[in-house]
LOBA-154734 format. One record per residue (C-alpha): residue in three letters; x, y, z. Coordinates in steps of 0.2 Angstrom, whole numbers, plus 2048, in hexadecimal, padded with zeros to 3 digits. Layout:
AlaXYZ
...
END
This chain:
Unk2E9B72B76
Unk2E5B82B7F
Unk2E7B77B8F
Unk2F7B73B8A
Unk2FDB81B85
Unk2F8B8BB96
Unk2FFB7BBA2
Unk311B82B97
Unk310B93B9A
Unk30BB90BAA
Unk31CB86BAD
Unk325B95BA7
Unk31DBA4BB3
Unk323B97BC0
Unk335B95BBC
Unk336BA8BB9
Unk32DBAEBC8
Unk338BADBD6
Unk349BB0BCE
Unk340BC2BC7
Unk339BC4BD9
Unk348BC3BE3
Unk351BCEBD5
Unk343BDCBD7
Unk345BDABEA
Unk354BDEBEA
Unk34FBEEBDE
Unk346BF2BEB
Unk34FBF2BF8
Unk35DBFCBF0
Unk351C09BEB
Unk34AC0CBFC
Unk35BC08C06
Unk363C17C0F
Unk372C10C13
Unk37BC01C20
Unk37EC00C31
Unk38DBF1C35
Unk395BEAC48
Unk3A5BEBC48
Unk3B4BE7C58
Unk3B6BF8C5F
Unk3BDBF3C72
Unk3B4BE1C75
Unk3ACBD5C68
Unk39FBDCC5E
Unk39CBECC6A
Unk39ABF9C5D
Unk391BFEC4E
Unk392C09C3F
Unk384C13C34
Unk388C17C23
Unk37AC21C1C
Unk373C2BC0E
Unk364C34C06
Unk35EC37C17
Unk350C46C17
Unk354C55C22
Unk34CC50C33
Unk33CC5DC35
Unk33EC6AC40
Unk33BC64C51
Unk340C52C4E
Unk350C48C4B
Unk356C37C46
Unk35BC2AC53
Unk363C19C50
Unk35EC08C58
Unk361BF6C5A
Unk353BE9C5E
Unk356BDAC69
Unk351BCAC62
Unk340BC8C6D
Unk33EBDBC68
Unk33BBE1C77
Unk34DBE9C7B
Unk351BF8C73
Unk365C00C74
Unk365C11C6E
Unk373C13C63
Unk375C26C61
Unk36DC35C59
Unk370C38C47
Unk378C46C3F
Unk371C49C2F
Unk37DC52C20
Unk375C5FC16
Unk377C53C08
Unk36CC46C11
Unk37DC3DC17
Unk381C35C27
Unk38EC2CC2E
Unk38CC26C43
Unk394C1BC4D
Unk38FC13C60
Unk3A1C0CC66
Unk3ABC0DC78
Unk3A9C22C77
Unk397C22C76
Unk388C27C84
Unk380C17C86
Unk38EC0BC82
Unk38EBFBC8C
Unk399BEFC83
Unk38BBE3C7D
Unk38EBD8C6F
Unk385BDFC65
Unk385BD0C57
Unk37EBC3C63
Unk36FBCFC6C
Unk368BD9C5D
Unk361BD2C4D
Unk357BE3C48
Unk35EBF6C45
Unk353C04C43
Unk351C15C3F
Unk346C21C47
Unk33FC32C48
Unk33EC39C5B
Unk33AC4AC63
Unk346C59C68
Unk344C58C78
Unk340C45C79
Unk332C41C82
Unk336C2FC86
Unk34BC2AC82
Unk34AC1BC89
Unk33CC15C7A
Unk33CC17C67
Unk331C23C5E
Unk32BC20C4C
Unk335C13C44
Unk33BC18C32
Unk348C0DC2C
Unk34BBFCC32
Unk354BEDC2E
Unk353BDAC35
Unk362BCDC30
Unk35ABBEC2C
Unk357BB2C3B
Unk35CBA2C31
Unk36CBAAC2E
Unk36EBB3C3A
Unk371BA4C46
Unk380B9FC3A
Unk387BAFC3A
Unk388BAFC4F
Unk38FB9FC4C
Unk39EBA6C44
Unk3A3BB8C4D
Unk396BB6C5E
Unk391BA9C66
Unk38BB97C61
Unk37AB8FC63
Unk37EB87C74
Unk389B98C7A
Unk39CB95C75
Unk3A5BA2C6F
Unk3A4BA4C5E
Unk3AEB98C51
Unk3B9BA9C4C
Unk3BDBAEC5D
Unk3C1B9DC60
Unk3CFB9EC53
Unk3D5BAFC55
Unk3DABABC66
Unk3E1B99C61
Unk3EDBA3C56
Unk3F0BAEC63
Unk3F6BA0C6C
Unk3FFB98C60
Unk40BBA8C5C
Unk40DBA8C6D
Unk414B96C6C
Unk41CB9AC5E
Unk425BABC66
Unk42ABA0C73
Unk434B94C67
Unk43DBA4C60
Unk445BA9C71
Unk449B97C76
Unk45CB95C79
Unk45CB82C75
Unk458B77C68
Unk44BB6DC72
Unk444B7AC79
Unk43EB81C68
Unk439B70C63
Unk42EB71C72
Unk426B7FC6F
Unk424B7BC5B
Unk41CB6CC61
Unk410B77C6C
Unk40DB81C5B
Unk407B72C50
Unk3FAB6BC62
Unk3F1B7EC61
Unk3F1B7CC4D
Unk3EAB6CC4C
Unk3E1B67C5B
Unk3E1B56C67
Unk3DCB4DC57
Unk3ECB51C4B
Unk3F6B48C43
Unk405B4FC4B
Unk3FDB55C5C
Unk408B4FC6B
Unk403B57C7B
Unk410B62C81
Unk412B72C8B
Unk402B7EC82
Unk3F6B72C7A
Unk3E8B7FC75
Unk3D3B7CC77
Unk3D7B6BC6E
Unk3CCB6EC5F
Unk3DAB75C55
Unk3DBB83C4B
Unk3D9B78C3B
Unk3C8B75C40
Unk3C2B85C44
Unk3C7B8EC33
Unk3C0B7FC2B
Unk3AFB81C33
Unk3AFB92C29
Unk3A0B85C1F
Unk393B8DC2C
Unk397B9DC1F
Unk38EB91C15
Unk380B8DC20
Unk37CB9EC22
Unk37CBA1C11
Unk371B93C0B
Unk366B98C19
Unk360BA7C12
Unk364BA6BFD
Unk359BB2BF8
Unk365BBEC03
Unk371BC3BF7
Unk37BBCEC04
Unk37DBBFC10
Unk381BB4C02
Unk38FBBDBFA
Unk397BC3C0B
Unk399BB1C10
Unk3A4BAEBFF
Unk3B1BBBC08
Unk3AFBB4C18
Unk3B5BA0C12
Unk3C1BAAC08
Unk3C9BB0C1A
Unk3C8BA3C23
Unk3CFB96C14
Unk3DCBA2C13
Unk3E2BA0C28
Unk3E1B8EC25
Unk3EEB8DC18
Unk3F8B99C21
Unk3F7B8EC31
Unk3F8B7FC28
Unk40BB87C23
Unk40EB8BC35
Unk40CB79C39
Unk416B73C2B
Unk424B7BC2F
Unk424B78C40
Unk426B66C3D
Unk434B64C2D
Unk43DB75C2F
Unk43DB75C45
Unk437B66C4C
Unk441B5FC3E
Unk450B65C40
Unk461B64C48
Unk469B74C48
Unk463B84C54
Unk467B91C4A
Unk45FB89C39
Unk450B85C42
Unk44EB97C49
Unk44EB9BC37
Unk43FB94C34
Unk439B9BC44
Unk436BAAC3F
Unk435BB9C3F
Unk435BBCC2C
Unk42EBB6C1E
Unk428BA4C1A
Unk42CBA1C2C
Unk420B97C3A
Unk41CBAAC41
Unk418BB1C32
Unk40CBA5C2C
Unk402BA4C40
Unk402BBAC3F
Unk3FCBB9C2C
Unk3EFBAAC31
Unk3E9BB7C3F
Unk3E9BC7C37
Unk3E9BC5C25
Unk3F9BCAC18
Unk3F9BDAC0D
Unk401BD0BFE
Unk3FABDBBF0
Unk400BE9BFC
Unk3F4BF5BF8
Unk3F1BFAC0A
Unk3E1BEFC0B
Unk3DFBDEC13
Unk3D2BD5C09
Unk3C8BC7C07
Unk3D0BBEBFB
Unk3DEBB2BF8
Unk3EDBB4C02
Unk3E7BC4C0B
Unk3D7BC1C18
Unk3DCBB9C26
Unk3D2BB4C38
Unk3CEBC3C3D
Unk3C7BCAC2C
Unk3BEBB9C2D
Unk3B6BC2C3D
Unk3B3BD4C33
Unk3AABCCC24
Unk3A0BC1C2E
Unk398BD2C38
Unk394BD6C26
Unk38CBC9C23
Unk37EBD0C30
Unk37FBE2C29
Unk370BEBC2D
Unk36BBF3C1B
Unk35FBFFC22
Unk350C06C16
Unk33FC0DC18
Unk331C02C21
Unk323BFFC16
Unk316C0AC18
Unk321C19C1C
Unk323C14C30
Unk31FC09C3F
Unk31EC08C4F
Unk32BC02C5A
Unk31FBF4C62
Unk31CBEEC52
Unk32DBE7C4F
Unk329BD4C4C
Unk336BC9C56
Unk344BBFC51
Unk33FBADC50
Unk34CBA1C4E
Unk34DB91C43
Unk35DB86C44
Unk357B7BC37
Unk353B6BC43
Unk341B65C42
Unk333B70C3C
Unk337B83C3D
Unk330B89C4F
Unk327B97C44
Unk31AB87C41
Unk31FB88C2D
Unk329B84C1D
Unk334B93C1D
Unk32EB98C09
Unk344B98C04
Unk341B84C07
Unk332B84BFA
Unk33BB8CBEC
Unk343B7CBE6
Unk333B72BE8
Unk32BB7FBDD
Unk33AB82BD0
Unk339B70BD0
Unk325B6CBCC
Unk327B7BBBF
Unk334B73BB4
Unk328B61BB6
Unk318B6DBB1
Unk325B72BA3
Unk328B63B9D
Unk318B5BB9D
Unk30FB6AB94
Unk31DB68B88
Unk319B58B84
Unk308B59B84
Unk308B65B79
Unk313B5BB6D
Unk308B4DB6D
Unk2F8B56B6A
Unk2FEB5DB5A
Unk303B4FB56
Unk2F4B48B57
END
């Protein structure tokens, strides 16, 4: 019976034991977290980036705080500026266009690793990180996703989000051509032009005209907002990543519905149309009209008008889609285990797209939880019954 007994328990321990470890990770983490550092668009894709901190010590005399990004290989390091540390242990700093050092990298697609470290006054060697004090890696797995979306793919396009920013770029372009046309078919022509760059060489309604866009259609690219998903299931046990994503899909759901007007109206209320000056109507500018709906798509819609766009329904547009997904790869920098590292200790980014057996020569452990979950609820089930039987007995 004892055996029995123990066989249940042990079921137990294993359902319970990873839900509790993620959660106290993430304890953790916050306890010893000192604040973000995130990429945003300053004068070129993902060029710049932003530190957010707090509860930073005071620097010891002689010494000073210096940021860092790692390159994938770990074997490049960007200085990102000296840190200014508040009184309060505060620190806001960021590395843009006006910065020593800037040289319009994209920092998304080089960097997978920031850190913090502590460095000499007068620095003995600027061109190298001192001791490394806080430190953050965005998961590989997800990481690779995230490029996806607001960098570059796998094979080296430009990122899905790029793609459709300048689609609807495109598009309004079209769209603004329609509205100073002086005759009707020359707006149809144009309308027509619209609906190619929304749906792509594979619409419905495509006809090849004057602008015909990249052919896949700007449909197609807010619909692949499902490699937020990827991303996400990727890395579950990453909170962070996993709940940004839910923004990002909201965004990028809400361009398509926006474009997906566009088009519409473009066909019944232009295209569909005899009369000039009704159809211009519809044109746009103005509300509910054909340009409305492709600026909206691109730049999201204050409809709440509380001087925010965000992600939710019928705000977030293309390029918030672009601002959540740098998010997404936030660098949430804490203190390195064991109080610091060295610099040359940084272990590299090693990539897994998920083809085949990971090139790390292993199961990544996330993939194992639900063969574990699962062989606890079977060692739950089995004890149960065991148990029952032997009292019956």
């Amino acid at each position: 019976m004892l055996r029995y007994k123990l066989t249940a328990f042990l079921a137990i321990v294993l359902l319970m034991v990873f839900p509790t470890s993620v959660m106290l990770a993430e304890e953790e983490e916050q306890k010893t977290r000192i604040g973000n550092a995130e990429i945003y668009d300053d004068i070129s894709s993902n060029d710049a980036i932003k530190y957010t901190l707090h509860s930073l010590p005071i620097p010891a005399e002689g010494t000073t705080y210096e940021s860092w990004l790692v390159s994938d290989d770990s074997k490049t390091f960007l200085s990102t500026g000296v840190i200014t540390v508040a009184a309060d242990g505060s620190a806001s700093h960021k590395f843009n266009s006006a910065s020593t050092g800037y040289t319009g990298l994209d920092l998304l697609q080089g960097f997978a690793t920031a850190i913090i470290t502590s460095e000499t006054v007068p620095d003995d060697d600027p061109s190298s990180p001192g001791t490394v004090l806080y430190m953050h890696q965005v998961p590989a797995d997800g990481l690779i996703h995230i490029r996806h979306l607001a960098g570059k793919s796998p094979t080296g396009d430009t990122g899905v989000f790029r793609n459709l920013v300048s689609q609807l770029d495109l598009a309004i372009t079209s769209a603004q051509a329609a509205k100073n046309a002086s005759t009707l078919e020359e707006m149809q022509a144009h309308a027509q032009d619209v609906i190619n760059i929304i749906e792509g060489s594979s619409g419905a309604n495509y006809k090849a005209g004057n602008v015909n866009g990249d052919g896949y259609g700007i449909l197609n690219y807010a619909a692949d907002r499902s490699i937020a998903t990827q991303a996400s299931d990727a890395v579950p046990t990453d909170l962070y990543i996993t709940g940004t994503s839910t923004l990002v899909k909201i965004d990028a759901k809400n361009t398509e519905d926006w474009a997906t007007l566009a088009r519409d109206i473009a066909l019944t209320n232009v295209i569909g149309e005899d009369e000039l000056k009704i159809a211009q109507i519809f044109v746009g500018p103005g509300a509910g009209t054909m340009i409305s709906n492709l600026e909206a798509a691109r730049d999201g819609y204050d409809s709440n008008k509380n001087s925010s766009i965000e992600a939710i329904a019928g705000e977030g547009g293309a390029k918030q889609a672009i601002r959540d997904t740098q998010l997404m790869a936030s660098f949430r920098l804490a203190s390195v285990t064991g109080g610091s590292i060295s610099a040359s200790s940084i272990a590299p980014v090693v990539r897994y797209d998920g083809s085949g057996l990971p090139i790390t020569g292993g199961i990544p452990i996330t993939n194992l939880l639900p063969f574990t979950l699962l062989l606890a609820v079977i060692s739950l089930s089995v004890g149960t019954i065991a148990l029952r039987v032997s009292r019956r007995k």
